[in-house]
N, C-alpha and C positions, 0 to 999 in steps of 0.2 A: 287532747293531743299533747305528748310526752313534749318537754323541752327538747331540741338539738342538742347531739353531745359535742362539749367543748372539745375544739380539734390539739389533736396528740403532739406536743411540742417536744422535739428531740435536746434530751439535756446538755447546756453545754460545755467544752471541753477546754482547757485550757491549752493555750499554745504550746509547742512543744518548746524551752530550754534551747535547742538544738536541732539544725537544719541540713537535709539534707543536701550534698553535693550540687542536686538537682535543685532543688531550693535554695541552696542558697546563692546558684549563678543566677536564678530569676531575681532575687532579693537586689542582688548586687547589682543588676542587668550586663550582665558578665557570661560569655560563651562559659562553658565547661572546662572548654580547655586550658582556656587562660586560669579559671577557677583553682584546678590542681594545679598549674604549674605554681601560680601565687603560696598554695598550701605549703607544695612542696617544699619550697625556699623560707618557708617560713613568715613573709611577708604580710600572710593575712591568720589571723587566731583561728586554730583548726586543731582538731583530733585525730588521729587514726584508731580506729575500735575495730577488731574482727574484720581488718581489713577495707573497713571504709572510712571515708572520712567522714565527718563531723563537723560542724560548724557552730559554734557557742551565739542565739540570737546579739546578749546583752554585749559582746565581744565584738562583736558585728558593725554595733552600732557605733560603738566610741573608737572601732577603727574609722569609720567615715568619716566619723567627725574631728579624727586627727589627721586625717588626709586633706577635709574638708578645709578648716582655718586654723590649723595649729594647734587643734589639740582641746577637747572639752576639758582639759584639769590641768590648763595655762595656769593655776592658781596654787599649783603643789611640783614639791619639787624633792622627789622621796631618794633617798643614794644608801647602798649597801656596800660591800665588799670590804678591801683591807680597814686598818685601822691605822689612824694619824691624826694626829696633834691638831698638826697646822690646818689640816680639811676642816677636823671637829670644831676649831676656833671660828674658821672662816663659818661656817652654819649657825653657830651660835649669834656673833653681829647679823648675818644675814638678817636670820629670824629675829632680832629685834628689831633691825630695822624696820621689817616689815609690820611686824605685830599681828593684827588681826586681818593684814592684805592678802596674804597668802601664806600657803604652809609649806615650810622646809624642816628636814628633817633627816637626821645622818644616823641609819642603822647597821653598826660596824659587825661582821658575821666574820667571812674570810674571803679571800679573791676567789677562789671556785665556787663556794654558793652563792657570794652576789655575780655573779656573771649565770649562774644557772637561773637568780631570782630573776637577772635581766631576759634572758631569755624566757621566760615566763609572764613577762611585762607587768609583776610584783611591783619595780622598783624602775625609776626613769635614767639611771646611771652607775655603777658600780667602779670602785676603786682596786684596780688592778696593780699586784707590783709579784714579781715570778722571778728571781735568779739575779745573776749580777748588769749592770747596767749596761758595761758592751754588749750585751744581746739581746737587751730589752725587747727593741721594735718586733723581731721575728719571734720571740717568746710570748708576746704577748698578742701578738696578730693571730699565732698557732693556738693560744689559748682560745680566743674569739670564733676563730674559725670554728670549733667542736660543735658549737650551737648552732641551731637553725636560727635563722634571722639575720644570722649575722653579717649578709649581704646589705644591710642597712645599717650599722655600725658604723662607729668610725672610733680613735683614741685621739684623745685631748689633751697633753703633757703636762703634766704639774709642775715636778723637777726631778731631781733627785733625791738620796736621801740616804743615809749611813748605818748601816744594817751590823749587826754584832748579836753579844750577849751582854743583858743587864745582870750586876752582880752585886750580891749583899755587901753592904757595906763594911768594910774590914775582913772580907774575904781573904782577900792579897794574893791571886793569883791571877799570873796575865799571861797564861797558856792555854790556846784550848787543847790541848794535848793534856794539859795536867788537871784541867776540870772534868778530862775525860777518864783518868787514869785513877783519879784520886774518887775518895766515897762521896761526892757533891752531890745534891739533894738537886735534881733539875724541874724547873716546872715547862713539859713542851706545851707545846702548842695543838689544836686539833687539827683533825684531815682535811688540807684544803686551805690552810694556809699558808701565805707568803711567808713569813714571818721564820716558819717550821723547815721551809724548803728550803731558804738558801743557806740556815744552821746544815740541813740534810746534803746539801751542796759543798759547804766548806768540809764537814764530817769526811766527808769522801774522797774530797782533795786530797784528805791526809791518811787516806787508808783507816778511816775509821767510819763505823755507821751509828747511827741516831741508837739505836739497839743497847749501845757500851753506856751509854749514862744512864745516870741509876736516877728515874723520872718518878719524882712521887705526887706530881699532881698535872693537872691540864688545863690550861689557861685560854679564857675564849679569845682574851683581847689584849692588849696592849700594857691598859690603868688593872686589868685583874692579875696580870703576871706581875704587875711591880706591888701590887699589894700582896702578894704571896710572899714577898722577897723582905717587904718591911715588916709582915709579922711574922716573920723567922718561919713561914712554910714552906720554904725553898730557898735553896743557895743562889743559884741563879736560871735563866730563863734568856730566849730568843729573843731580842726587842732594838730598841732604835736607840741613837745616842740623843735626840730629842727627849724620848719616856724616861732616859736616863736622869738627864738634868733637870727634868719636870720633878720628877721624883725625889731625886738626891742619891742617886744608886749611883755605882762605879761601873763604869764600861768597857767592855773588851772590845773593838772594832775590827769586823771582819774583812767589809769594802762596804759598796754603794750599788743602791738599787735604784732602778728610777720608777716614781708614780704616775700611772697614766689614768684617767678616767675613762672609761667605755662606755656607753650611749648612740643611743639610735640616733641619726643623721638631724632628723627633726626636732629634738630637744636642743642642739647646738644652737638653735635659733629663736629657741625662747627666752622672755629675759627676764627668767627668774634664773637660767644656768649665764646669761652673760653679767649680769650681778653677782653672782659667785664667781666668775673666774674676778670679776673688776675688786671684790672684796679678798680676792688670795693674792691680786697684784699692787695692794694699797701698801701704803707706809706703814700702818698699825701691824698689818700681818710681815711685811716685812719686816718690821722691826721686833716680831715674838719669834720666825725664825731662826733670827740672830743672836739672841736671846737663848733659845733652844742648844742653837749648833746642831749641824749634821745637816742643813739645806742646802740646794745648790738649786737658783728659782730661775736662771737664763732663759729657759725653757718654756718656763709657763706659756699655757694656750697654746702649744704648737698641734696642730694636727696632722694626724697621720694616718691614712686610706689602707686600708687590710689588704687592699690587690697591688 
């Protein structure tokens, strides 16, 4: 009598990555409808593909568990957007204070990719600054608003801050009319940043566009545009009267912009962001903005609601 044959086991499959609409309101135990509306507004991590949606499992989960008690990565505290002095300072003590506690970390790009990093939920806050400082609030609200999510947003005010161009040292000229006029070696800025716009802003005021300077390079950040300037790769360049004095360049001042942080509702309340505002409202940092010149800190910590 032959042996039984070993019965036929169906091989198996690994879970899918990504859930659908329908799975992922049982997941959730969430109606459908509320399901899409959530997606819609951006409130929960979702895809739209060939018309449906998507749902990312691993995405799924560390939304619950940011809804659930504040967040599985209480312990990181990742910030993108403009570039500043005084931010970069305040992260640096941050993170030693902390040491091996937790991770902070400040990766300066420009106000429109970290607002788009933020909207991607890359990065846990983004440093926003767009235009002259009397119209901050709506300029900045309307930047926010572009993104989905942004119903869960809110800005957090830093201060102000003194917005120009940094200029080789022994330039000797304190026109932007005549930096425009003359063969000056510019280093601009890239697409998407603050920094770029309000230069493209003042440009305008006077009947002139970014176009007339004669740009022989492109600076990511702030410290790369004044290093351009000290090794004679550029005349001058869009920057603050902080990177000014940090560096030892001459400045032209244009006016004043104000910087506001952006961040989902929920980070306001973790305290590894209330340690960094307590570290940009301390004496030491006080005392390097003054140091710097071009701050204006009355502000700091105000919030301000997008609706």
């Amino acid at each position: 009598m032959s042996a039984p044959e070993p019965p036929v086991v169906a091989p198996l499959t690994p879970e899918s990555p990504c859930l659908t609409a329908k799975q992922a309101a049982a997941y959730l135990h969430l109606n459908e409808k509320k399901l899409y509306e959530l997606a819609n507004s951006g409130e929960v991590p979702a895809a739209r593909v060939g018309g449906k949606w998507l749902f990312p499992r691993r995405l799924l989960d560390e939304w619950l568990l940011e809804q659930a008690h504040g967040g599985v990565l209480t312990d990181r505290l990742l910030i993108a957007g403009g570039d500043d002095a005084l931010l970069a300072a305040a992260v640096r003590l941050l993170a030693t204070e902390l040491g091996a506690e937790a991770f902070v970390a400040y990766s300066p790009t420009a106000t429109l990719t970290g607002l788009e990093q933020l909207a991607r939920r890359r990065v846990d806050l983004s440093m926003v600054h767009w235009g002259g400082a009397e119209h901050s609030l709506a300029q900045h609200a309307t930047l926010l608003r572009a993104h989905p999510g942004h119903a869960r947003w809110t800005l957090v005010r830093l201060g102000l801050r003194e917005q120009g161009v940094l200029l080789r040292p022994g330039l000797g000229i304190d026109q932007l009319e005549t930096l425009v006029a003359f063969d000056v070696r510019w280093a601009m800025r890239g697409a998407g940043s603050g920094a770029g716009h309000f230069l493209a802003s003042a440009l305008r005021a006077r009947g002139l566009h970014a176009d007339d300077c004669s740009a022989v390079a492109t600076a990511a950040g702030e410290r790369e545009a004044a290093a351009l300037l000290l090794h004679d790769g550029a005349d001058c360049t869009p920057g603050t009267r902080a990177t000014a004095t940090e560096f030892g360049l001459d400045f032209l001042p244009l006016g004043w912009e104000a910087l506001d942080l952006a961040l989902p509702k929920e980070i306001y309340f973790r305290h590894l962001f209330q340690r960094l505002l307590a570290r940009l409202g301390g004496a030491e940092l006080g005392e390097l903005a003054r140091q710097l010149g071009g701050y204006e800190l009355t502000a700091l910590g105000q919030v301000s609601a997008l609706d």
